[in-house]
Residue, then its C-alpha position, 0 to 999 in steps of 0.5 A: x734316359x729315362x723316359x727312353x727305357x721306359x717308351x722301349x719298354x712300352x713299345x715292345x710290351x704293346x707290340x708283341x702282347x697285343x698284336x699276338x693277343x689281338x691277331x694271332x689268337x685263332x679263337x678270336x679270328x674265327x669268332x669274328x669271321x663267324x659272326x661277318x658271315x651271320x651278319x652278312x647272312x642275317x642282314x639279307x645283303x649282298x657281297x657286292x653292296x658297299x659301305x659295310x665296314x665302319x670304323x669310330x672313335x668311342x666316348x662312354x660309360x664304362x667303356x672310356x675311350x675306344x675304338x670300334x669295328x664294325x660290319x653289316x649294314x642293318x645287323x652289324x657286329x662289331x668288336x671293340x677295345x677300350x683305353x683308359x689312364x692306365x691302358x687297355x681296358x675292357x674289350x667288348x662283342x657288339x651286335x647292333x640290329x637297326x630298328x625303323x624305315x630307312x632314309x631316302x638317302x642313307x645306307x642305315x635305318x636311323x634307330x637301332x638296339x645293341x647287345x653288347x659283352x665286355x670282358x677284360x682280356x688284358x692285365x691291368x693294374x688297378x682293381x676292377x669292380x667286375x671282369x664281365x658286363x652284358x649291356x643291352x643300349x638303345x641308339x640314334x644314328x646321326x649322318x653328315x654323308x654316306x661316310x661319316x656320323x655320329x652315333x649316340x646310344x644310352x642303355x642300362x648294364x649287368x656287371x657279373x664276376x666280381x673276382x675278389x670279395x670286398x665291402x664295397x656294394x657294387x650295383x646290380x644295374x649300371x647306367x650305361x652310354x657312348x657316343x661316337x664318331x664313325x667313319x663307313x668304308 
């Protein structure tokens, strides 16, 4: 009986808030079909070329586990939302540049440099030690296919907004990581 009361209570509160939050919210659509036009204008490629967008399954630090959209080819942006024990986490901007020559048999130059911006958009229940993080990484692409690959990145970050004053020091420079498993439609 429980354990029904509180998957409905879930369920509704993660269907409406989110959905509306995530889709609804018309600065966030427009920022985002901004930003896929930059890119596609940045990148110098055209409409017709395929494999832009990917999708990937993230492990990292500090973002958790999350899941991560992304589009372009060799500038790319991409959105991504993290989820901890306790929910949704931190979302994040991510803008990714590839760096290198591009292989023989591959859509992607193999290195590239990220800027990310991570923000809590959600409530949570359990102190956070900052509301925003700026964090510049540099990465690996590792492909299988055309399709599928790991990316590995490691980089340094910049927490600021620190809401509430508290006795415990927080570091200026977080060390900072992810690596995750992609899938390129």
């Amino acid at each position: 009986m429980i354990y029904k009361k509180t998957f409905r209570l879930i369920r509704r509160k993660l269907s409406v808030s989110i959905f509306r939050k995530l889709v609804f919210n018309k600065y966030i659509s427009t920022v985002v079909f901004t930003i896929a036009v930059l890119v596609q204008y940045v990148s110098g490629g055209s409409f017709e070329e395929r494999y832009k967008f990917d999708i990937a399954a993230s492990y990292g630090f500090p973002e958790t586990l999350c899941l991560k959209l992304r589009y372009g080819n060799n500038f790319q942006a991409g959105i991504s939302q993290a989820f901890d024990t306790h929910g949704l986490g931190a979302s994040a901007m991510e803008l990714y540049y590839r760096l290198g020559e591009k292989p023989r048999f591959s859509e992607q130059k193999p290195w590239y440099a990220l800027l990310g911006a991570a923000i809590y958009l959600f409530e949570t229940d359990y102190k956070k030690e900052y509301s925003f993080l700026l964090y510049p990484r540099i990465g690996r692409t590792f492909e299988f296919s055309k399709y599928l690959g790991i990316n590995a990145d490691i980089g340094f970050g910049a927490p600021f907004g620190r809401k509430e004053a508290s006795a415990d020091p927080i570091s200026p420079v977080i060390l900072t990581g992810s690596i995750n498993l992609y899938f390129r439609f």
